[in-house]
Each structure stands twice: as C-alpha cells, then as structure tokens.
One Martini backbone bead per residue (centre of mass of N, CA, C, O) as a GRO file, in nm:
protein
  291
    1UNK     BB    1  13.701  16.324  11.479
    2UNK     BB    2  13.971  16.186  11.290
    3UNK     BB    3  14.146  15.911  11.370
    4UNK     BB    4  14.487  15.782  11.305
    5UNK     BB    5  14.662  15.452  11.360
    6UNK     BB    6  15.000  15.322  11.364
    7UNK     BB    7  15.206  15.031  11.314
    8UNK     BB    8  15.443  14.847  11.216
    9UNK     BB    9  15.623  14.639  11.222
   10UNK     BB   10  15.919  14.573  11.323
   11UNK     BB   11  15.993  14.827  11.210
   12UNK     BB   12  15.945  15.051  11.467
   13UNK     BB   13  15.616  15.258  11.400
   14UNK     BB   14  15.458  15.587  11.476
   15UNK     BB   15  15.144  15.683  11.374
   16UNK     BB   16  14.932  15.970  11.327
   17UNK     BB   17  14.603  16.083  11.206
   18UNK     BB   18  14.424  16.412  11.176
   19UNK     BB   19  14.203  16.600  11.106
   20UNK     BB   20  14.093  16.934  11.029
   21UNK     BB   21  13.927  17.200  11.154
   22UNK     BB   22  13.798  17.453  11.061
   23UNK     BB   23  13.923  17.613  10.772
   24UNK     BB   24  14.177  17.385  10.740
   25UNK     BB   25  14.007  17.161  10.542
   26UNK     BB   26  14.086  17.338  10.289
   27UNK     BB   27  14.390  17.260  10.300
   28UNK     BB   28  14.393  16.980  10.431
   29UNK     BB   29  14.416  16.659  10.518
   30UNK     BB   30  14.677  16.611  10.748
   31UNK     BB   31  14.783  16.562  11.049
   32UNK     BB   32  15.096  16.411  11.219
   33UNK     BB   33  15.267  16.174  11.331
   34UNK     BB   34  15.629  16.044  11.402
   35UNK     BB   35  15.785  15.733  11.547
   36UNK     BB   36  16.095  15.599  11.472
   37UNK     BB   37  16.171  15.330  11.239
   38UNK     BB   38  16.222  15.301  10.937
   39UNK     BB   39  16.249  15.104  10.644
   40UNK     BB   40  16.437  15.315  10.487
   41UNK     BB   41  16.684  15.527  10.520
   42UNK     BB   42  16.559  15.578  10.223
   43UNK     BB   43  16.333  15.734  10.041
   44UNK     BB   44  16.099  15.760   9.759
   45UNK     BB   45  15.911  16.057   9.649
   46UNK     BB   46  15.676  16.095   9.397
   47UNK     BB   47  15.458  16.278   9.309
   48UNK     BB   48  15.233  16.490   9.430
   49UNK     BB   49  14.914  16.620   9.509
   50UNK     BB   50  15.077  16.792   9.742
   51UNK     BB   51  15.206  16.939  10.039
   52UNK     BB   52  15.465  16.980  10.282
   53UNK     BB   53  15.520  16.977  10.664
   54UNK     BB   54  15.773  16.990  10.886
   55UNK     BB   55  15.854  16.920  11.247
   56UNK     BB   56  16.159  16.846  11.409
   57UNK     BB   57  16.258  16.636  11.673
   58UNK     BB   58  16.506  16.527  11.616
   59UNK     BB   59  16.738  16.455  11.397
   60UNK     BB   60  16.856  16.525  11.107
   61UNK     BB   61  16.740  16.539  10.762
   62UNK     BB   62  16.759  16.399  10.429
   63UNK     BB   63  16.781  16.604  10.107
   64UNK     BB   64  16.683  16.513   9.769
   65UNK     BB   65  16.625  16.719   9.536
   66UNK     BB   66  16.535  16.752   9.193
   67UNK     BB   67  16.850  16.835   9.043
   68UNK     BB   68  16.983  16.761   9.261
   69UNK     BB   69  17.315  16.590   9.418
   70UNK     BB   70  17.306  16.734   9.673
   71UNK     BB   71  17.270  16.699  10.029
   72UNK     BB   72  17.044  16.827  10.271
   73UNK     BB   73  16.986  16.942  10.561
   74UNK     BB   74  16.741  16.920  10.824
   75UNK     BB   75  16.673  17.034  11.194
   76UNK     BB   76  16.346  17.168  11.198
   77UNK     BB   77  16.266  17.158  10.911
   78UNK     BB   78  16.023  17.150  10.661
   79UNK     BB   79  15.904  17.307  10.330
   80UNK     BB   80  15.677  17.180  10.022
   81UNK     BB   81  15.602  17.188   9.769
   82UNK     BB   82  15.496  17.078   9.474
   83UNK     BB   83  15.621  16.882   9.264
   84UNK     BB   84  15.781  16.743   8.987
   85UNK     BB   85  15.993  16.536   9.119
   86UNK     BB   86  16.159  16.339   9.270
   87UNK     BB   87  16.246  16.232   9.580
   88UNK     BB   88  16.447  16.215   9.866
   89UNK     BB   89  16.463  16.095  10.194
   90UNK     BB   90  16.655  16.107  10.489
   91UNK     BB   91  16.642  15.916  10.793
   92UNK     BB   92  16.683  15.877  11.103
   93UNK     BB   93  16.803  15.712  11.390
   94UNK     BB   94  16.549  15.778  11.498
   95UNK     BB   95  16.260  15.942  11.475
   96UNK     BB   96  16.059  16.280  11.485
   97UNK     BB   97  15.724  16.407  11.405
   98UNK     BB   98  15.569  16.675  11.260
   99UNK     BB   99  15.287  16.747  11.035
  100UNK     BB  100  15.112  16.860  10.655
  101UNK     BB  101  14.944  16.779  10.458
  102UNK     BB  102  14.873  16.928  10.172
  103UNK     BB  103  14.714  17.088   9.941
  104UNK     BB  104  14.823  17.233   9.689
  105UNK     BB  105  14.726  17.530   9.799
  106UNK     BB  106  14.766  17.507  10.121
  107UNK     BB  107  14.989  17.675  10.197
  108UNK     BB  108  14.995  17.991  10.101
  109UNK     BB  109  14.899  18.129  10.388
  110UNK     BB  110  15.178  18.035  10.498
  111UNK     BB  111  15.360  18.243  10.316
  112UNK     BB  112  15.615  18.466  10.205
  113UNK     BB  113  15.613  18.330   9.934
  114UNK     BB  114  15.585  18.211   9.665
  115UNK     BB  115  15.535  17.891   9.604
  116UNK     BB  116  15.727  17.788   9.326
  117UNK     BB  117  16.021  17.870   9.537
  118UNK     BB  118  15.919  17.549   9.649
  119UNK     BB  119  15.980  17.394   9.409
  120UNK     BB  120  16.212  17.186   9.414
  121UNK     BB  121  16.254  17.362   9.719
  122UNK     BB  122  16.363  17.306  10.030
  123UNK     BB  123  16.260  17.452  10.355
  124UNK     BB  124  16.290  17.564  10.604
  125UNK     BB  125  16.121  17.708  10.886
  126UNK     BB  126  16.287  17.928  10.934
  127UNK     BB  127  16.269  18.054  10.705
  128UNK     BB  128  15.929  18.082  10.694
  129UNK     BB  129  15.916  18.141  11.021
  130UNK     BB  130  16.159  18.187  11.151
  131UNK     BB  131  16.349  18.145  11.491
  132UNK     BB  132  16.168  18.174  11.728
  133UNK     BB  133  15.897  18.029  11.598
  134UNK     BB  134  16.010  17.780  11.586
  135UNK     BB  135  16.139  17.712  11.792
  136UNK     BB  136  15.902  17.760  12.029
  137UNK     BB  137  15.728  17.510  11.915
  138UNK     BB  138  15.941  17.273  11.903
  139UNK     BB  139  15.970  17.330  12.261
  140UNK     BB  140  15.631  17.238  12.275
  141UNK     BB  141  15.609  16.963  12.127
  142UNK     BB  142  15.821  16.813  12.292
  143UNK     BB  143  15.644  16.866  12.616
  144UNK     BB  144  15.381  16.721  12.510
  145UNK     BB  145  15.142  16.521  12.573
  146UNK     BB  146  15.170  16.364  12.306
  147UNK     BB  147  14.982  16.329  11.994
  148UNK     BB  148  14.764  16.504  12.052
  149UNK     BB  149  14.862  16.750  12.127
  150UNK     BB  150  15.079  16.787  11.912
  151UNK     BB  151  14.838  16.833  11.675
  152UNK     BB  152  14.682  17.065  11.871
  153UNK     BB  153  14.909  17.271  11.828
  154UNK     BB  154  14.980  17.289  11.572
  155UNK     BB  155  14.645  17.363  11.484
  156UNK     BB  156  14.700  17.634  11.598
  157UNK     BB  157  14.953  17.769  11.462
  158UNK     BB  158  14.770  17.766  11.199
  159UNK     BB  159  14.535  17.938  11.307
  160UNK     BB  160  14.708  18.200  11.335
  161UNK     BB  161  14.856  18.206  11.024
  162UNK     BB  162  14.585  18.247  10.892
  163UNK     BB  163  14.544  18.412  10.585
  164UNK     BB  164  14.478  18.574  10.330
  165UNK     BB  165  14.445  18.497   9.947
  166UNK     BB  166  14.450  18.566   9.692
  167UNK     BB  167  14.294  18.361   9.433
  168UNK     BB  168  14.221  18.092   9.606
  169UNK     BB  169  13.938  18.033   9.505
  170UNK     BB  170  14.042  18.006   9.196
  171UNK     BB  171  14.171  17.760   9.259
  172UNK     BB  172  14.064  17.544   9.414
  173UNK     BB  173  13.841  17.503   9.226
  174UNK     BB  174  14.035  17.448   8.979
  175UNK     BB  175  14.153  17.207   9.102
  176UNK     BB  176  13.884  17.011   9.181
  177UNK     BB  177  13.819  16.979   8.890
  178UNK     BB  178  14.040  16.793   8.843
  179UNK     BB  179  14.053  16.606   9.070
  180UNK     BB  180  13.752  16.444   8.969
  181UNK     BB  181  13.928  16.349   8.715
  182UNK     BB  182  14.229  16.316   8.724
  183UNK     BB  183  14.318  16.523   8.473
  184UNK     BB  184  14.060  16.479   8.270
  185UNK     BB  185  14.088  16.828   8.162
  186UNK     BB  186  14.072  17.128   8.006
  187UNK     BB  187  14.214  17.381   8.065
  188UNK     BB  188  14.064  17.584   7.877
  189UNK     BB  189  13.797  17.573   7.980
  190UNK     BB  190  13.873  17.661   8.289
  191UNK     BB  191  13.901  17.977   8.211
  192UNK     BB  192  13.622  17.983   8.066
  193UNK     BB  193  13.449  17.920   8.363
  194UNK     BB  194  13.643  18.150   8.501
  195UNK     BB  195  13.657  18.408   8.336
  196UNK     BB  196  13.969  18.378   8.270
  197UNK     BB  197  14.296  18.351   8.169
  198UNK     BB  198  14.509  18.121   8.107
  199UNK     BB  199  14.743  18.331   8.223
  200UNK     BB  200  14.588  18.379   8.498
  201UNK     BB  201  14.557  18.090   8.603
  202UNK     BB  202  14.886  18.066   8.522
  203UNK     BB  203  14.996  18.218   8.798
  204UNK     BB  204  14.850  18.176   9.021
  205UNK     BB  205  14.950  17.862   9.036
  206UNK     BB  206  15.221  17.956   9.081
  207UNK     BB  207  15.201  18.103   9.329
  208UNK     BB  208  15.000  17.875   9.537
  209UNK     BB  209  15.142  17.596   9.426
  210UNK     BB  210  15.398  17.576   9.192
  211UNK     BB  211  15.199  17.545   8.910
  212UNK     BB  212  15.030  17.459   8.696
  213UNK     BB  213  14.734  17.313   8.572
  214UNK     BB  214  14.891  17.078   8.368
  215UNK     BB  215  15.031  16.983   8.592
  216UNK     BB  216  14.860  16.885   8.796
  217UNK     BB  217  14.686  16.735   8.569
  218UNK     BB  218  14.905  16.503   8.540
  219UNK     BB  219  14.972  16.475   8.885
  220UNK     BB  220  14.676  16.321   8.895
  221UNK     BB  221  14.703  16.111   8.700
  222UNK     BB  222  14.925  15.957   8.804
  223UNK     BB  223  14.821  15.866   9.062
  224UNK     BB  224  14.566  15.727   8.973
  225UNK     BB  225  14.755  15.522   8.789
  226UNK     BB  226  14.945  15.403   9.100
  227UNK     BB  227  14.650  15.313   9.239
  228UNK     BB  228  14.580  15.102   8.981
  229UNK     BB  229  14.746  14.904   9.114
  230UNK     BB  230  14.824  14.569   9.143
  231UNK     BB  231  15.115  14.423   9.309
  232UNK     BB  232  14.964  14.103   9.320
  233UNK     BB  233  14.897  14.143   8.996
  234UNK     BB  234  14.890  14.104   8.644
  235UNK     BB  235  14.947  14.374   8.422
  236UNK     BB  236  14.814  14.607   8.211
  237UNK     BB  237  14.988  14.837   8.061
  238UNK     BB  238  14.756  14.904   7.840
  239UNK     BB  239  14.517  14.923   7.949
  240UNK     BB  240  14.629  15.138   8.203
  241UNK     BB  241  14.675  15.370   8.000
  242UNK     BB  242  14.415  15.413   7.811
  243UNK     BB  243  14.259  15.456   8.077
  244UNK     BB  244  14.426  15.710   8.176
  245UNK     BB  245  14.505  15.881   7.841
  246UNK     BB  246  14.693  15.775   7.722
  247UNK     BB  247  14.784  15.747   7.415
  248UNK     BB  248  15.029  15.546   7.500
  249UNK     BB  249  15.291  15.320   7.620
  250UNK     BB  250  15.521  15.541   7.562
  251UNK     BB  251  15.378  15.798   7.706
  252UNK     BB  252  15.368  15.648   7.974
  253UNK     BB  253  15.678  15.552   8.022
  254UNK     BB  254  15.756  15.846   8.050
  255UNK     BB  255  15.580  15.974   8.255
  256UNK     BB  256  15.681  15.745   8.487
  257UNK     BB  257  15.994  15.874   8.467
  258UNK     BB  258  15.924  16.153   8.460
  259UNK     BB  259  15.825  16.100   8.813
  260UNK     BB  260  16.064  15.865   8.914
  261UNK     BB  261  16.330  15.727   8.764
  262UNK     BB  262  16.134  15.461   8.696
  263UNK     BB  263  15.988  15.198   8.513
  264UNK     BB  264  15.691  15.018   8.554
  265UNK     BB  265  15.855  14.792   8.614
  266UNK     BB  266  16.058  14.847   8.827
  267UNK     BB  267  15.867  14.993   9.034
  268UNK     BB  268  15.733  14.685   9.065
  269UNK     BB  269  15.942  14.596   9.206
  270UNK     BB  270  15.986  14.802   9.427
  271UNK     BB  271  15.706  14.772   9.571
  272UNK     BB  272  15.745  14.456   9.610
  273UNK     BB  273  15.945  14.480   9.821
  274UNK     BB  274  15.837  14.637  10.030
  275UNK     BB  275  15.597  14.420  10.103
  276UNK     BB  276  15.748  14.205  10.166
  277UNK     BB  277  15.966  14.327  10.372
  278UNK     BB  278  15.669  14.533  10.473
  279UNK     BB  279  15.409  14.431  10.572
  280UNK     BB  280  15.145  14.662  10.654
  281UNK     BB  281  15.290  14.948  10.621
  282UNK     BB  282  15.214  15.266  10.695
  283UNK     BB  283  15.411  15.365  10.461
  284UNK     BB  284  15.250  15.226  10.238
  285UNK     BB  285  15.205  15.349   9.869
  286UNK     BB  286  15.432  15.527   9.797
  287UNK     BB  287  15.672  15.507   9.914
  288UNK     BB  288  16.021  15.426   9.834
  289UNK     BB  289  16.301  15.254   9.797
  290UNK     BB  290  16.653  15.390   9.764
  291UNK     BB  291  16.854  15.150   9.881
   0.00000   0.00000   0.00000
C-alpha cells in the first residue's frame, strides 16, 4: 500500500494520500486528506482528465463552476465529474476534508444519475448520497484516530456503495486508450475497434465519464501539455504546439484559453507566482493561484 504524506511550506498544510486496494484501484487514482491553510484563499482549478469526491470536515467551501457567476457553498463536501471549464474553489481557513480523485469513469458506480448531470454543476454529496448517509460518514470520520484511519472508512464506505454500471468496461478501455497516447488517437478508430457506432460510445461516454471521447481526448492532450512545461526555463511555444499535435500556436492558444480562462504567457506568469511564493508546496502542480 503505497501512502505520500506532504506538509506545506510556511502556510502549513498537511496531505496524505494513499492508493485504493482493488477493485477500486481500477476506478481511483488516490484517496487523500487536507488539513491546514491553503496557499491562497482561491485557486483556479483547470480541467484536468479526473473528477473528484470531496468530503468536508470544517467550516464550508465555496465554488465557482462552469459558465456560473455567482459562488455556491458547499457544507457536507461536493461530487464533480470530468470538467470541461476552469473552475474556481474558495478554501476556509483552516480547511480540513477527505476526498477521491476519481479516474474520468470512476465516480459513475456510485452515482444515482448519469455522469453528464455533474459536468460543470457540482453536487452537494447529500444530493449525491442521501443526508442521512453524507451526515453519518461524515460524524464517523470527525471522530476516527487520524488520516490513515479516516481514509481506511472513506474506502470502505465506498467498497459498500460500489456496483455494477453497464458499459463501463467499454468506456474504460477507451478512455485508457486515449490516454496511452495523451488524446493523440482517432475516436473514429476507437469506435471501430469496439465494434459499435460512434454514436453509441459517445452516448456511454456522456453517461460514464460526462463528456464525449473527443472532449476527453482534448483534455488529456492539454494537461499533457501543460506537464510538459519546465516553469524555470525557457518556452519554445512553438515547438511546444508542434510537439503536442496542435495544428498551429494560434490552435494552442485558444485551446489553452478555454481550458484556462488564460493566454500561455499569463498562464506561466501564474504558475510562476506560486513556485516563488510557496516552494516545494505539496499542492503546486495543477491549481493556480486565483486571487
């Protein structure tokens, strides 16, 4: 069982985050804890090929989703599948939660509703699992003897709740697919390897994952991409577009505008910011600061 443990620089937080143990290693990448204060009261979060579980143990947090305007609070935790925006995440100070970063398929076993519903709208988790279940969970998790206890209940709570989901080997396979190659495949291909239509593996992909393969495929290209910057040196922006599949750097940089909300220049001035700011912190990586 394979445990990472991080601690914050200055503004002290501490992560934990542990694979699950089969079958749910085929749906999750990490279960995780957070504790502390975050590096900056707002962080834009930009889409990235996962969808996240939040269970939430201290004061509520407040999100700013899709094509929305106005901040919605979040008091049990939220559930969000695959995005296709940026989004914004206000942390309290302190925070303190359990969560599941989920592979693009994996939340759809313990959803009462197709995945799609959930793309750029997170749920409360009491939408998602009941106020009794959430609240219950929850008061268990308040009380469990540290964070290796409190994400042994959360993987059991989800070991519980985990059912069948039809076409999910289909969506799997092809999702893993795409990300073999970084979304450098043909969905056209991808169809005709599963022997069904076009049609019909965009249709499960909406249900499963909350997007199309097109979009999934997009947005393993760009987060691909946006790994594949070095912060501390040079950009050859050009050679990176090429590099990644992009027609041209004028492709790229729309592309990375609607996933950003950001031009490549600003992006890395962002990225920028918070290396300088906060070194070595277990959250630098993907989240920007927002504010």
């Amino acid at each position: 069982m394979r445990w990472r443990r991080g601690i914050g620089d200055a503004v002290r937080v501490e992560y934990v985050s542990r694979a699950p143990r089969p079958p749910l290693d085929g749906l999750i990448d990490d279960l995780y804890y957070l504790e502390g204060a975050p590096p900056y009261a707002w962080l834009t979060l930009p889409p990235s090929p996962s969808a996240l579980l939040i269970v939430n143990l201290g004061a509520p947090f407040r999100i700013r989703a899709g094509t929305d305007v106005e901040t919605a609070e979040y008091a049990d935790g939220c559930v969000v599948t695959m995005p296709t925006r940026a989004w914004e995440f206000g942390y309290p100070l302190p925070t303190r939660s359990v969560g599941v970063h989920f592979k693009p398929w994996g939340p759809a076993p313990f959803l009462p509703m197709p995945a799609a519903e959930l793309c750029d709208r997170p749920l409360t988790v009491e939408q998602v699992w009941g106020r009794p279940a959430i609240a219950e969970l929850r008061d268990r998790l308040a009380t469990a003897d540290g964070p290796h206890a409190m994400l042994t209940l959360l993987e059991e709570e989800l070991m519980r709740r985990l059912c069948e989901t039809a076409g999910l080997g289909l969506v799997r396979h092809t999702s893993n697919v795409i990300a073999a190659t970084s979304g450098a495949v043909a969905i056209g291909d991808l169809s005709m390897a599963a022997g069904v239509s076009s049609t019909h593996l965009a249709q499960r992909f909406k249900e499963l994952v909350g997007v199309t393969p097109k979009r999934l495929a997009r947005t393993y290209r760009f987060t691909a991409t946006v790994f594949a910057i070095d912060p501390d040196g040079p950009i050859d922006w050009g050679g990176l577009a090429g590099g990644a599949g992009y027609f041209d750097q004028a492709h790229f940089g729309h592309e990375f505008r609607a996933f950003t909300g950001l031009t490549p220049t600003r992006y890395l001035e962002v990225r920028r910011r918070f290396l300088r700011e906060h070194p070595g912190h277990v959250l630098d990586g993907w989240p920007l600061p927002a504010d």
